[in-house]
Backbone as CSV, one residue per row, in Angstrom:
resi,resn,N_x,N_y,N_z,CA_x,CA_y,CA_z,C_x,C_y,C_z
1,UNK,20.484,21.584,-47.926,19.696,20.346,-47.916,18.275,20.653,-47.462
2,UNK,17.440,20.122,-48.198,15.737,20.592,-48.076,15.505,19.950,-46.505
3,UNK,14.560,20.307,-45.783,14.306,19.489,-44.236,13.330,18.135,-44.672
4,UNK,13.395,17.187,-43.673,12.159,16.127,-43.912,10.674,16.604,-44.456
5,UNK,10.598,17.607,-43.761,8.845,17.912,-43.913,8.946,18.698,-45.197
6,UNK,9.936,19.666,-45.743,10.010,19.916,-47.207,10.047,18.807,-48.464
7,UNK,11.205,17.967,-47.884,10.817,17.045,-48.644,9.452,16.133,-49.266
8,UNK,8.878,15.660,-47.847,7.515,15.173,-48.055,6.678,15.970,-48.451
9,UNK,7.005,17.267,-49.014,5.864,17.713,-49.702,5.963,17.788,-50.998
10,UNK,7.325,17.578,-51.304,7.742,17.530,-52.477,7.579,16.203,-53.190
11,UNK,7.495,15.380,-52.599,6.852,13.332,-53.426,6.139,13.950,-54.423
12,UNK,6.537,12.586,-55.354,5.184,12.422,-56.613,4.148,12.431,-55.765
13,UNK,2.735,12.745,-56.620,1.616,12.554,-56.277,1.262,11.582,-56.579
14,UNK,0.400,10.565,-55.215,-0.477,9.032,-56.149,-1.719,9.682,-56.343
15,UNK,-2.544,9.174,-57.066,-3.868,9.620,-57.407,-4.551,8.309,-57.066
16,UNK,-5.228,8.641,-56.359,-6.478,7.190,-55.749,-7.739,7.497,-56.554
17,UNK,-8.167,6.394,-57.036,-9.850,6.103,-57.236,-10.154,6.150,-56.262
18,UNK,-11.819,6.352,-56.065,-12.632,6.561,-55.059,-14.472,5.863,-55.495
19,UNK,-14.827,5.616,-55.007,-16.526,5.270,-55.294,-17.125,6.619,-55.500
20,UNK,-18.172,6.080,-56.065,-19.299,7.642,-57.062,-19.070,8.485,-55.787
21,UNK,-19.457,7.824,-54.969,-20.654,8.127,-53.294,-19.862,8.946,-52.504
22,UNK,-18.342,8.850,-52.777,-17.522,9.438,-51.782,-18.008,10.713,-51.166
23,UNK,-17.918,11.479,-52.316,-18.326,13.507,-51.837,-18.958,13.456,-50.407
24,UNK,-20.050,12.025,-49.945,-20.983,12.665,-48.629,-19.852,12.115,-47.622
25,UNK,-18.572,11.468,-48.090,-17.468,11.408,-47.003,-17.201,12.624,-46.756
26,UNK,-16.767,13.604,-47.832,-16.187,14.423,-48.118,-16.926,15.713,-47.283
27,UNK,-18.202,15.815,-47.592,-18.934,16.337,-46.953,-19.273,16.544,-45.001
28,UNK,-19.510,15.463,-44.766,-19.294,14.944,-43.348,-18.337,15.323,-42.668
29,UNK,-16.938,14.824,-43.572,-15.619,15.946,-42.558,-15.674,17.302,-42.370
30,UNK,-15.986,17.971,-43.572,-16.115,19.596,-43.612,-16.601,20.081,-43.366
31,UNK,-18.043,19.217,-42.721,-19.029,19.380,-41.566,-18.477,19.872,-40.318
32,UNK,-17.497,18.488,-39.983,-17.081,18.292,-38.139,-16.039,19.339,-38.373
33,UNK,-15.400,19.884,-39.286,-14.672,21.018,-39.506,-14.772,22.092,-39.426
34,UNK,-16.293,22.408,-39.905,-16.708,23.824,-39.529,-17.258,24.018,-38.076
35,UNK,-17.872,23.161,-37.518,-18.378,22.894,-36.447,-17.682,22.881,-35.218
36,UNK,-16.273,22.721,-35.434,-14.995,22.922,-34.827,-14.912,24.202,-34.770
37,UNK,-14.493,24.726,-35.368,-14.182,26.439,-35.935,-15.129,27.144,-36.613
38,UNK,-16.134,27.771,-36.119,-17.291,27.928,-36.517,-17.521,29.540,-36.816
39,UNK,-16.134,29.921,-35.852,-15.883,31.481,-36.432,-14.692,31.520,-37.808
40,UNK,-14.031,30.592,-37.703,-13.342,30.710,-38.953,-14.717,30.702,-40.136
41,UNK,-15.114,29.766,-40.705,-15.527,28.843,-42.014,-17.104,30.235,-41.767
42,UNK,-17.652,30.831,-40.825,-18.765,32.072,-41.219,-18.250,32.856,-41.416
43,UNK,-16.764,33.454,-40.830,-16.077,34.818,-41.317,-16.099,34.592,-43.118
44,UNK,-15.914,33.378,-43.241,-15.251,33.326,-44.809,-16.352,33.515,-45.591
45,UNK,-17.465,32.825,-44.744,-18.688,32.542,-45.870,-19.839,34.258,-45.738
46,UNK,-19.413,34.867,-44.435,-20.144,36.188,-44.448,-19.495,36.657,-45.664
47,UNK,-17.927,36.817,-45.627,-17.421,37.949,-46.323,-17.649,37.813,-48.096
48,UNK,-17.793,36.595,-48.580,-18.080,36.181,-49.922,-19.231,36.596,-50.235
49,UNK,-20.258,36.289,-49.116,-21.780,36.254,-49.560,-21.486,38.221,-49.388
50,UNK,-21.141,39.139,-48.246,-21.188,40.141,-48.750,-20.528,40.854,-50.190
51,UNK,-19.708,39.795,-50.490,-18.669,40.451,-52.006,-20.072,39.970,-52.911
52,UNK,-20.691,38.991,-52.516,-21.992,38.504,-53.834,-22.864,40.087,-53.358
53,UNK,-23.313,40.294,-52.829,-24.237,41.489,-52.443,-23.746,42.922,-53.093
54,UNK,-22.264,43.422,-52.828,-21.852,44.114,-53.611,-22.068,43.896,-55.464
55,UNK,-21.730,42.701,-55.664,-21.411,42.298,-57.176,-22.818,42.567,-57.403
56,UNK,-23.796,42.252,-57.155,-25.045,42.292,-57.842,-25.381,43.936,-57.588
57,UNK,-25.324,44.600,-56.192,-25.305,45.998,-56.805,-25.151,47.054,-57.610
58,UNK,-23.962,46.412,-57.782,-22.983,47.154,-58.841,-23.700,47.276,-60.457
59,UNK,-23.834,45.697,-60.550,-24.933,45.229,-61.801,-25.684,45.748,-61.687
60,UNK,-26.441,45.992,-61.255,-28.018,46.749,-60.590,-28.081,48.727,-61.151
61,UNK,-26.851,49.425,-60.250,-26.703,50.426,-60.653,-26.021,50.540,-62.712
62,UNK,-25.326,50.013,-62.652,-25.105,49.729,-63.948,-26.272,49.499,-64.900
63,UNK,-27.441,49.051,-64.454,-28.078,48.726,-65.418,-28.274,47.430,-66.126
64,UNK,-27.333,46.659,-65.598,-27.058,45.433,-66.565,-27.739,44.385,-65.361
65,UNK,-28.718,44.349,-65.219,-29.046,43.238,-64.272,-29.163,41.947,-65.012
66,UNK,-28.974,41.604,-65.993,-29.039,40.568,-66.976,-28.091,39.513,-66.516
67,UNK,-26.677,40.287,-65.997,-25.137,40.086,-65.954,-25.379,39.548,-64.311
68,UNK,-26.036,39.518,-63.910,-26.365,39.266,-62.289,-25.933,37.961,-62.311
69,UNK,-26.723,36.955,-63.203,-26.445,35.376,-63.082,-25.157,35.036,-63.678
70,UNK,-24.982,35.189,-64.996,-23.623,34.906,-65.570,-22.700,35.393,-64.516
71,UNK,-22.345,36.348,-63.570,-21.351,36.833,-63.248,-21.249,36.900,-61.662
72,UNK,-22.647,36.013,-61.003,-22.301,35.317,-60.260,-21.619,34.197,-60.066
73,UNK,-22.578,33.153,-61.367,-21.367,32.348,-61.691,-20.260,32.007,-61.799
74,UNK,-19.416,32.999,-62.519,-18.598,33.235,-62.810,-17.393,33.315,-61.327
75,UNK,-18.301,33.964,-60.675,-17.549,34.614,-59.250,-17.344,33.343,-58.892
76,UNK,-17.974,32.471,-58.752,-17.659,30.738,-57.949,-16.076,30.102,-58.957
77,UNK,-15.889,30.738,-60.048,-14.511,30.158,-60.202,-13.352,30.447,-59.905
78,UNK,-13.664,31.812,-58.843,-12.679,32.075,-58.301,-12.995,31.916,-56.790
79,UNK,-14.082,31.607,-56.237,-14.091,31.030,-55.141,-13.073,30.044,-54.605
80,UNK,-12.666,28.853,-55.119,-11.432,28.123,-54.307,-10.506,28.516,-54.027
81,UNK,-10.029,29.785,-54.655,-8.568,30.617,-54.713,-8.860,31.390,-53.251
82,UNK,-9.913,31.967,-52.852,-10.471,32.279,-51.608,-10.624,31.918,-50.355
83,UNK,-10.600,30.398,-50.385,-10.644,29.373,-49.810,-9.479,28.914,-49.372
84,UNK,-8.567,29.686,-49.614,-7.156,29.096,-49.211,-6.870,28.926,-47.580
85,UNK,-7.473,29.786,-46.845,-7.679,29.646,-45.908,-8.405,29.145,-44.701
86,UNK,-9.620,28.133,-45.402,-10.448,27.138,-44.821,-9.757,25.601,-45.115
87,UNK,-8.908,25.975,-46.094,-8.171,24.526,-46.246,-6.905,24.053,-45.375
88,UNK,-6.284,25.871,-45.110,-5.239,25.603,-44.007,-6.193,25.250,-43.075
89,UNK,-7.191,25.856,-42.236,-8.121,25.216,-41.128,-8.242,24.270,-40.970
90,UNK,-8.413,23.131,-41.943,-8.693,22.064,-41.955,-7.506,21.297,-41.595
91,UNK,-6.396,21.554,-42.666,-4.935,21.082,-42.499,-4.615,20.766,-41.190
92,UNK,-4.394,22.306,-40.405,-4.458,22.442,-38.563,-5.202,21.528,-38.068
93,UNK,-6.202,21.589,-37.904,-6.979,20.528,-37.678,-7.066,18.721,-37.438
94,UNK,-6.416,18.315,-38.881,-5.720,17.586,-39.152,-4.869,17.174,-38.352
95,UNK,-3.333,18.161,-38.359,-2.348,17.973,-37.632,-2.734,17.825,-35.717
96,UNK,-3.875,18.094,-35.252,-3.868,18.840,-33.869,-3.389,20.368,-33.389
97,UNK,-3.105,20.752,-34.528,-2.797,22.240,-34.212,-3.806,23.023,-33.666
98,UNK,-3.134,24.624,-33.084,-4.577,25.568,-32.714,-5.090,26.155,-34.185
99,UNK,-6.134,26.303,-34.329,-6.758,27.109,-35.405,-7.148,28.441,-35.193
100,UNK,-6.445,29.235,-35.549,-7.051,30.723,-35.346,-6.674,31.271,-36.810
101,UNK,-7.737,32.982,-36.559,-7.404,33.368,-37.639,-5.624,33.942,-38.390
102,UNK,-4.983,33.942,-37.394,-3.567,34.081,-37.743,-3.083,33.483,-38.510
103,UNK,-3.147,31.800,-37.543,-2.778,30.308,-38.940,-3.103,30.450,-39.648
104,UNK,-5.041,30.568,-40.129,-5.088,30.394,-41.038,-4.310,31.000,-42.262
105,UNK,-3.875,31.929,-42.105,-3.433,33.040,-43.170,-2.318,32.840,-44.104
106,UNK,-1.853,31.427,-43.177,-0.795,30.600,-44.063,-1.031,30.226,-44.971
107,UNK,-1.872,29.911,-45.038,-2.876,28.916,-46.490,-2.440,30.135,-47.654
108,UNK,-2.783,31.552,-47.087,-2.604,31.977,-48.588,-1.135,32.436,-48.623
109,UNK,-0.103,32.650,-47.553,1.314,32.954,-47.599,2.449,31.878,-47.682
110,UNK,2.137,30.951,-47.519,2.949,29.254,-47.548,3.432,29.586,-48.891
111,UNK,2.603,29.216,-49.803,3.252,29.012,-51.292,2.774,30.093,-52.109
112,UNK,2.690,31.095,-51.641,2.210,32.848,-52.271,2.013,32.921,-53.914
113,UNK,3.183,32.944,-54.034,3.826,33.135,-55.709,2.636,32.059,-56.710
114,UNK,2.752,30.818,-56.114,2.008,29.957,-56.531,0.454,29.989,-56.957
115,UNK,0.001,30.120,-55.614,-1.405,30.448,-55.580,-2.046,31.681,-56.357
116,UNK,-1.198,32.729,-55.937,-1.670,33.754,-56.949,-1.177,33.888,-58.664
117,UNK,-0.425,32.682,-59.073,-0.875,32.393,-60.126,-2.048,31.819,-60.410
118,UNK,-2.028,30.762,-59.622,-3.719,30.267,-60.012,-4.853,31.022,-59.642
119,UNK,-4.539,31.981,-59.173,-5.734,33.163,-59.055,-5.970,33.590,-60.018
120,UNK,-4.701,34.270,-60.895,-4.759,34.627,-62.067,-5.541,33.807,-63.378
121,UNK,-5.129,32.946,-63.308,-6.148,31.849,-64.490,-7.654,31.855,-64.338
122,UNK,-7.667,31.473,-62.813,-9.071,31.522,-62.576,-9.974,32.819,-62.787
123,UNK,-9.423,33.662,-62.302,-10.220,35.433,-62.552,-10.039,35.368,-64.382
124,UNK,-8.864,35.188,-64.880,-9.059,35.312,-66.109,-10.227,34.780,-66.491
125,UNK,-10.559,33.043,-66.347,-11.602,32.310,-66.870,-12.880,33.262,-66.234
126,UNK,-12.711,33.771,-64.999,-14.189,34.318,-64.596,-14.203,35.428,-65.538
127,UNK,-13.370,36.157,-66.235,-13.537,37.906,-66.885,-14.186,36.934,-68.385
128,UNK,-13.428,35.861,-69.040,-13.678,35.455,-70.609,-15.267,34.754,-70.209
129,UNK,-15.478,34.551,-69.147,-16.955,33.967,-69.238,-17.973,35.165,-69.410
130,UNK,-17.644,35.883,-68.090,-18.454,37.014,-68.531,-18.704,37.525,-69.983
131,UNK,-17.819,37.973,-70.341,-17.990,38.199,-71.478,-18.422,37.715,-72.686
132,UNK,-18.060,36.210,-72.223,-19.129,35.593,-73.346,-20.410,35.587,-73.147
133,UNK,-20.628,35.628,-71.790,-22.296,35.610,-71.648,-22.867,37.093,-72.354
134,UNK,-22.099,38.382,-72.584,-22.098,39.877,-72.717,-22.880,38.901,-74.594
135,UNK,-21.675,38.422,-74.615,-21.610,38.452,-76.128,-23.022,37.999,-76.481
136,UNK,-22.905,36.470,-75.943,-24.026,35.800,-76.175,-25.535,36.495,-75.776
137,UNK,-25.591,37.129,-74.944,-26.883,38.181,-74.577,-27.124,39.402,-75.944
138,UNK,-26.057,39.670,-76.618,-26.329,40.829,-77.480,-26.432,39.841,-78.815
139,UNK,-25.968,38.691,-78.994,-26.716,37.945,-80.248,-27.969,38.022,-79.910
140,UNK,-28.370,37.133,-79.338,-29.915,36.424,-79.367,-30.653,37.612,-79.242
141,UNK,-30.269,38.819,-78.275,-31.682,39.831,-78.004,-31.186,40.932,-78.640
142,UNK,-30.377,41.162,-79.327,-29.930,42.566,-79.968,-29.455,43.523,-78.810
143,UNK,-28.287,44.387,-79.233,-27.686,45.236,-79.015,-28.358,46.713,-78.099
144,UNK,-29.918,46.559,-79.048,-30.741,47.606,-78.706,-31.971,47.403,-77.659
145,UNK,-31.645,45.943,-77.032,-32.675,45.446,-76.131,-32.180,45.521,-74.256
146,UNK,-32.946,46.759,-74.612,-32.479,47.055,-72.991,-33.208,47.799,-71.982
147,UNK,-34.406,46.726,-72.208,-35.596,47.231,-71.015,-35.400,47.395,-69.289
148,UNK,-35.833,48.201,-68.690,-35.750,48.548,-67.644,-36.015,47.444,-66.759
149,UNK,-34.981,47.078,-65.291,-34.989,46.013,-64.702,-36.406,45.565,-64.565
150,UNK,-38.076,46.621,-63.856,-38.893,45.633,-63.636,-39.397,45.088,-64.954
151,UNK,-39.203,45.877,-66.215,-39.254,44.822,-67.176,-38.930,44.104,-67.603
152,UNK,-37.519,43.359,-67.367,-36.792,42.756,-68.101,-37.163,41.688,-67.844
153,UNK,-37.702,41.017,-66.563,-38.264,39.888,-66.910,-39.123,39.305,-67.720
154,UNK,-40.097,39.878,-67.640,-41.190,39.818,-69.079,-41.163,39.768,-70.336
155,UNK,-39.833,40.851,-70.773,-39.508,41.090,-71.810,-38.630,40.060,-72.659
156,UNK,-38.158,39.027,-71.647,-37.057,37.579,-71.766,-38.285,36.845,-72.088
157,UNK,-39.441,36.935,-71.155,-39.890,35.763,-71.600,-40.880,35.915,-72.973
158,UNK,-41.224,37.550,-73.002,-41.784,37.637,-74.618,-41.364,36.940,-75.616
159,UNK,-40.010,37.408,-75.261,-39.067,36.778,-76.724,-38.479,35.732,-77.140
160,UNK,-39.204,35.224,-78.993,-38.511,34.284,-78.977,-37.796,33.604,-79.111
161,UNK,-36.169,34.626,-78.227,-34.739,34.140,-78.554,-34.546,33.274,-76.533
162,UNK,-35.668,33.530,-76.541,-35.501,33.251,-74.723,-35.172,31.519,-74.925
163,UNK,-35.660,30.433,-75.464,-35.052,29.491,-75.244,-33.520,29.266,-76.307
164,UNK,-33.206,29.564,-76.838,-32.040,29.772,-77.490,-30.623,30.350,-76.707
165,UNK,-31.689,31.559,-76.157,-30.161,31.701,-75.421,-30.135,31.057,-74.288
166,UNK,-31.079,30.449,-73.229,-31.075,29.405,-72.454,-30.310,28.222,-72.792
167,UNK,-30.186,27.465,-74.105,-29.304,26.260,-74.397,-28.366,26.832,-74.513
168,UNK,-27.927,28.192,-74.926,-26.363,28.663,-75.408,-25.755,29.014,-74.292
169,UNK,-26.201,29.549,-73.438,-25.824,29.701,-72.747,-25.543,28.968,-71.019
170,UNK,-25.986,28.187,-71.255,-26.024,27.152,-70.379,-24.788,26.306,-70.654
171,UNK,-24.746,25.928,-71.728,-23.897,24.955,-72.609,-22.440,25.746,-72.567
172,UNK,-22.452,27.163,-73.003,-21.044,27.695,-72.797,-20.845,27.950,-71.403
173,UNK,-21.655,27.889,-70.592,-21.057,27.795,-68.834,-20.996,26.722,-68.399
174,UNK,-21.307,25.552,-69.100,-20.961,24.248,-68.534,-19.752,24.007,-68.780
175,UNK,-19.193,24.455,-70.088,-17.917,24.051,-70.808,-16.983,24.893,-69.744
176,UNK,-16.833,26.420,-69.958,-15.745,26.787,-68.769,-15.874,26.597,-67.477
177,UNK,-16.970,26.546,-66.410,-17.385,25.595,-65.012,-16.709,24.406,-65.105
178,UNK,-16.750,23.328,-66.534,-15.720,22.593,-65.716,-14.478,22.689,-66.155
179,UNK,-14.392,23.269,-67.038,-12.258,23.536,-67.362,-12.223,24.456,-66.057
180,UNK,-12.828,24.924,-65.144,-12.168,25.466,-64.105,-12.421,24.709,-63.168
181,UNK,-13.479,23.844,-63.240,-13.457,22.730,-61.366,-12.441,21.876,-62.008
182,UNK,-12.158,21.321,-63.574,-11.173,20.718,-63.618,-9.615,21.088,-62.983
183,UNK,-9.514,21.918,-62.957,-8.043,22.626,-63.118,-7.879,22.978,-61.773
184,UNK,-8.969,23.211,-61.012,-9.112,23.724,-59.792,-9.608,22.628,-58.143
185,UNK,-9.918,21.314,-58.996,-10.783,20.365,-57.897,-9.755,20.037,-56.451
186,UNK,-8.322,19.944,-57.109,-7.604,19.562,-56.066,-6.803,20.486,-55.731
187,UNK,-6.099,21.191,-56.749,-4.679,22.100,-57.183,-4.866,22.936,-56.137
188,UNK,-5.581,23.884,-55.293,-5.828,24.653,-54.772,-5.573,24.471,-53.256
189,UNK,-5.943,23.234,-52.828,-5.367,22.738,-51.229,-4.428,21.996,-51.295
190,UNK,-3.806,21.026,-52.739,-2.468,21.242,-52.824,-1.426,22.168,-52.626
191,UNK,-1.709,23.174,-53.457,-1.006,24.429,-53.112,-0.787,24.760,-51.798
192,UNK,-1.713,24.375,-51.240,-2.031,24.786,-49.959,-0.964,24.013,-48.445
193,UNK,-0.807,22.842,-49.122,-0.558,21.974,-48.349,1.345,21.071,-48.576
194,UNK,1.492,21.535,-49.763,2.792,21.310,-50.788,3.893,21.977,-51.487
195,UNK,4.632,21.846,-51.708,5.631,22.825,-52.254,5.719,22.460,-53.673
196,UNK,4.570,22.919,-54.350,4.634,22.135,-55.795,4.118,23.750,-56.615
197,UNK,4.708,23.678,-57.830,4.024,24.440,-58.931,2.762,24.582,-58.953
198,UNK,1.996,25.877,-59.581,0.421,25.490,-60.422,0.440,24.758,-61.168
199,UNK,1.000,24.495,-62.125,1.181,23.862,-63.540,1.349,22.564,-62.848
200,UNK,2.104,22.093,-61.832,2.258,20.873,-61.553,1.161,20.474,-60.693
201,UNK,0.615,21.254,-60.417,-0.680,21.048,-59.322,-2.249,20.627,-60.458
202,UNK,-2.220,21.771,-61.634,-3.281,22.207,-62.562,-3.850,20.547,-62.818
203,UNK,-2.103,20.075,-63.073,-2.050,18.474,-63.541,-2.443,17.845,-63.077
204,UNK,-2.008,17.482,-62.102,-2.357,16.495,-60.932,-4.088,16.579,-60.767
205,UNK,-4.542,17.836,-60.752,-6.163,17.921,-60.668,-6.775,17.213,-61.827
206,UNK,-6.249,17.893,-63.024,-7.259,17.659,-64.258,-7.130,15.841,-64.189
207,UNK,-5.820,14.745,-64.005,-5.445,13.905,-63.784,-6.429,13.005,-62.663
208,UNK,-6.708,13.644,-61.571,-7.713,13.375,-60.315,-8.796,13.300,-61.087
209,UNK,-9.659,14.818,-62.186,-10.533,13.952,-62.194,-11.073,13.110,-63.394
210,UNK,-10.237,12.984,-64.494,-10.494,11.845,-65.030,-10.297,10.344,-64.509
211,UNK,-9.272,10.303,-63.534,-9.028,9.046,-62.735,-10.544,8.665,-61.960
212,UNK,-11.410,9.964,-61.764,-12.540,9.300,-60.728,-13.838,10.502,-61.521
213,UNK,-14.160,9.980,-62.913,-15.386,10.704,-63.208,-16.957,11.005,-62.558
214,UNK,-16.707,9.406,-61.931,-18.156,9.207,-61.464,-18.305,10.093,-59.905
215,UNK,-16.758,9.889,-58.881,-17.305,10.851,-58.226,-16.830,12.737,-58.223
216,UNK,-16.279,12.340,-58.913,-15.886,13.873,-59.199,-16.943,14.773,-59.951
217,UNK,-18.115,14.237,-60.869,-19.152,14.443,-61.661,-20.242,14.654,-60.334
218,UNK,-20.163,13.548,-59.632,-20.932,13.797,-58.593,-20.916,15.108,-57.390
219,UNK,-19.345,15.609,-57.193,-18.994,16.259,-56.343,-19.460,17.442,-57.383
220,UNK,-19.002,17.909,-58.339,-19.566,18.931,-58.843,-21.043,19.303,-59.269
221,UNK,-21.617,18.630,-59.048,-23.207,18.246,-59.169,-24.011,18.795,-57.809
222,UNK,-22.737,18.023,-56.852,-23.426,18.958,-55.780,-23.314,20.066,-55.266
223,UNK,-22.022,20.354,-55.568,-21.592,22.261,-55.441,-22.426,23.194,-56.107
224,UNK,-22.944,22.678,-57.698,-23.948,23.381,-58.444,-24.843,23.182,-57.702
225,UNK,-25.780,21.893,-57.107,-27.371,22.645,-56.287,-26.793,22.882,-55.044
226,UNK,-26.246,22.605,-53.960,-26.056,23.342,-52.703,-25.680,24.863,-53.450
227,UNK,-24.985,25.761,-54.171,-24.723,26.844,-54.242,-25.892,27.516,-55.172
228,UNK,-26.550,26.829,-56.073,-27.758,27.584,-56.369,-29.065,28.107,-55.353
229,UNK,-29.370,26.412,-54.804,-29.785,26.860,-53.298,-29.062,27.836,-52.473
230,UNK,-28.233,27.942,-52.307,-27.696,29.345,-51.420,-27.758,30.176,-51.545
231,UNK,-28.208,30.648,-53.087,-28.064,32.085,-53.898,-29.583,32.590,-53.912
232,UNK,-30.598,31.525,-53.696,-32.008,31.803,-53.911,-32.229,33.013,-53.191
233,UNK,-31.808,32.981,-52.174,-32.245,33.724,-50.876,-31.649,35.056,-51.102
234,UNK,-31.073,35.372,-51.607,-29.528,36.456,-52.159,-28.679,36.516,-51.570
235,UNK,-28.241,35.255,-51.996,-26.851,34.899,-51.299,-26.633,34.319,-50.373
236,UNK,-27.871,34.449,-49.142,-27.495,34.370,-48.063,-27.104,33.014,-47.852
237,UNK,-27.597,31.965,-48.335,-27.475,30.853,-47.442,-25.895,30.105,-48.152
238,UNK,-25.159,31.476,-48.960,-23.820,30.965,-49.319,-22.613,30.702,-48.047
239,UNK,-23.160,31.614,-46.789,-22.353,32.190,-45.471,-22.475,30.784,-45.117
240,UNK,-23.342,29.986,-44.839,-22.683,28.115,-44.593,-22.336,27.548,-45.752
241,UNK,-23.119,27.749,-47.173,-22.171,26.424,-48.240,-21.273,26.954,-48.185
242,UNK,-20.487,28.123,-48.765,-19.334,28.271,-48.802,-18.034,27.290,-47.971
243,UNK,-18.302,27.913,-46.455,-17.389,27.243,-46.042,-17.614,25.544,-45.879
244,UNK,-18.386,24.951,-45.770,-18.701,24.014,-45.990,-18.155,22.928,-46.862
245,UNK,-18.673,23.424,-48.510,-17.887,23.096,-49.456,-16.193,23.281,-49.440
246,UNK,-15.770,24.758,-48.589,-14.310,24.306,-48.556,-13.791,23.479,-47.926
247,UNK,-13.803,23.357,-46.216,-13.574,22.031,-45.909,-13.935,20.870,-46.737
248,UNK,-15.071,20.614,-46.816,-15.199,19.219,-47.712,-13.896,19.005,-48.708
249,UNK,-13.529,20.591,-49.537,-12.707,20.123,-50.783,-10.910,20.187,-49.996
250,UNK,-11.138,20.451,-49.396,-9.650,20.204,-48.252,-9.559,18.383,-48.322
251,UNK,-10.918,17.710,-47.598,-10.964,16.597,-47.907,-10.555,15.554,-49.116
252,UNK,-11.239,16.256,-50.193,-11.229,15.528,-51.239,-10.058,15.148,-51.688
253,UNK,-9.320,16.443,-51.553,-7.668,16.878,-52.140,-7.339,15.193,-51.006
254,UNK,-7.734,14.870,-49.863,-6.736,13.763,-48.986,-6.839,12.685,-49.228
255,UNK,-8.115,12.719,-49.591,-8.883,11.591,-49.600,-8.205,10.861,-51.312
256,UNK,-8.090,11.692,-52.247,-7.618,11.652,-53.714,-6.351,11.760,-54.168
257,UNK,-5.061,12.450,-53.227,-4.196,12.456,-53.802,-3.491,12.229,-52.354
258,UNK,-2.597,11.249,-52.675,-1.312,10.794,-51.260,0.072,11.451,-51.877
């Protein structure tokens, strides 16, 4: 026989509407959250912003500094899968529990099997983006266009495939950005918090956010400029959005699905 607290994690999900405006609810908690635990939510956000510092190196020695933006990008769709452990923080939190880094670690061992399926989807979507951006970079500028980093800026803006691949490419990262905040807005601190499938979780998200376009459009609106702003600097000022944005989306998941 399953225990009470297994059970209750096992309920249908309700899905609540919410007002456009909600996210700065959302925001505000994951505030007093980090602010609480202030060595949890910077450990998380140092160690990302150093994996961004590596990733662009790598690009760098490679040669391909082109791949810097697309594949930062890219890296943010597997950011929530990362996050598994600012959402247990929050959870604790929640409950009155202690928060340390031990607990947290539940977040990613609770429902294991689970989560690292949805890791899997998500890294997949981050590898097929890349690559389309690969693709889409060798249409517009040719195969044989491969000026040296301090030129390459100049050399983008010589050419005139530079606004072309700006709409194409913009447009094909809008499309997979949101089939992955879709799939990913709630499912992830569900997982976190429930004894439910991905597939049954994937649902319940994509479900969340057509039930609430206006603020779910909004919440992703603001993850895109708080995390562009963070990246200006190189990276740095990702070591607070990061965790930031995860608490907040710990929220959202409570605030959106009973």
């Amino acid at each position: 026989m399953p225990s009470d607290a297994q059970a209750a994690t096992r309920r249908p999900a309700i899905i609540r509407t919410v007002a456009p405006d909600r996210p700065w609810a959302w925001l505000t908690a994951g505030w007093r959250d980090l602010m609480a635990n202030p060595q949890i939510g910077f450990f998380y956000g140092g160690a990302l912003t150093l994996a961004g510092w590596v990733l662009a190196l790598v690009l760098l020695w490679a040669r391909t500094a082109w791949a810097i933006l697309p594949a930062s990008a890219g890296f943010f769709m597997v950011a929530p899968i990362l996050a598994a452990g600012l959402y247990e923080a929050s959870r604790l939190r929640e409950e009155g529990k202690p928060v340390t880094f031990a607990a947290c670690m539940a977040g990613f061992t609770r429902n294991g099997g689970q989560l690292a399926f949805m890791g899997v989807v998500l890294v997949l979507l981050h590898l097929f983006w890349v690559r389309v951006a690969a693709l889409i970079f060798m249409l517009m500028f040719g195969i044989n266009f491969t000026p040296s980093l301090e030129a390459l800026p100049m050399a983008m803006l010589r050419s005139d495939m530079l606004l072309p691949f700006l709409i194409v490419g913009t447009g094909a990262g809008a499309v997979l950005a949101g089939a992955a905040f879709a799939i990913s807005a709630v499912s992830i601190p569900m997982l976190v918090d429930r004894d439910i499938t991905a597939m049954e979780a994937i649902a319940v998200s994509v479900r969340t956010v057509l039930a609430n376009p206006g603020a779910m459009l909004f919440w992703a609106g603001l993850i895109v400029v708080f995390t562009a702003m963070a990246m200006v600097p190189f990276f740095l000022g990702l070591a607070l959005v990061i965790p930031l944005v995860g608490h907040a989306t710990f929220h959202a998941y409570r605030d959106l699905v009973d």
